[in-house]
N, C-alpha and C positions, 0 to 999 in steps of 0.2 A: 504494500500500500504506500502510497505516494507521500509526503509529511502535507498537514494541511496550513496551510497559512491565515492568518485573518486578513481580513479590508486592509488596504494602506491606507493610512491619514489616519487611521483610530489608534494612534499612539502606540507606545510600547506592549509587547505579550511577554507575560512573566509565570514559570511556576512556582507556587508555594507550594514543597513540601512539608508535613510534620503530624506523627502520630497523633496529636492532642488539637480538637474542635477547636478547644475555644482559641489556641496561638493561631491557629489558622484561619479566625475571623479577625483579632487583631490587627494581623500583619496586612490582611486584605484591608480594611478599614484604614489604615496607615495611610498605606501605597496609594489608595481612590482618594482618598483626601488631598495628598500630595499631588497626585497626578490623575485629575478627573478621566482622563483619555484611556488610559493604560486599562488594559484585560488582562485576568487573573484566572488563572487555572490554580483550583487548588485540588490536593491529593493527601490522602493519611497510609496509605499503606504502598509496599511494593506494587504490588499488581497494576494498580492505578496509576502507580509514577510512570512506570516500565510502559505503560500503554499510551501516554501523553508522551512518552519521551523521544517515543520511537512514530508517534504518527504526527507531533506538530512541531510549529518551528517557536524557538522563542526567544527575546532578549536576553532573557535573564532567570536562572535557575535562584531561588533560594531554597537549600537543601538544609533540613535536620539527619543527620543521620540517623535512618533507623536501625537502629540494631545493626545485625551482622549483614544485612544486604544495603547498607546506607553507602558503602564503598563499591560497588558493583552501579549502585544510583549517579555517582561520582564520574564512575567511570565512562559509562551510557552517555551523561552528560555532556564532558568533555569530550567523546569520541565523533558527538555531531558539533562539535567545536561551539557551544552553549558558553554564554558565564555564567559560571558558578560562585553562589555565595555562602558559606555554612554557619 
């Protein structure tokens, strides 16, 4: 499957990873604040990250490591030349 891109002109695409709900509204809540434009992908588990990682495109990774597969999330990341933040 092909990566999917969003609209141009709708700002930056970011994913938030992180185990825990409520960091994960947080950090969204931040970021729209800061930057009305920008779209958020957010994710609490492997499966979910792994599935965004590998079908969309995006600015800017912020990664929690989870657990033993938060280095394998890392590496996904970087390997489609992402930035990543942890």
């Amino acid at each position: 499957m092909a990566p999917t891109a969003y609209a141009a002109g709708g700002g930056d695409v970011s994913l938030v990873i992180d185990d825990k709900p409520d960091m994960l509204a947080v950090i969204e809540e931040e970021v729209i604040q800061s930057y009305p434009d920008s779209k958020i992908d957010k994710a609490h588990n492997y499966e979910k990250t792994a599935e965004f990682l590998k079908s969309r495109v995006y600015d800017l990774v912020l990664l929690d490591i989870l657990g033993v597969h938060g280095v394998d999330l890392l590496r996904m990341a970087l390997m489609r030349d992402f930035k990543v933040s942890m």
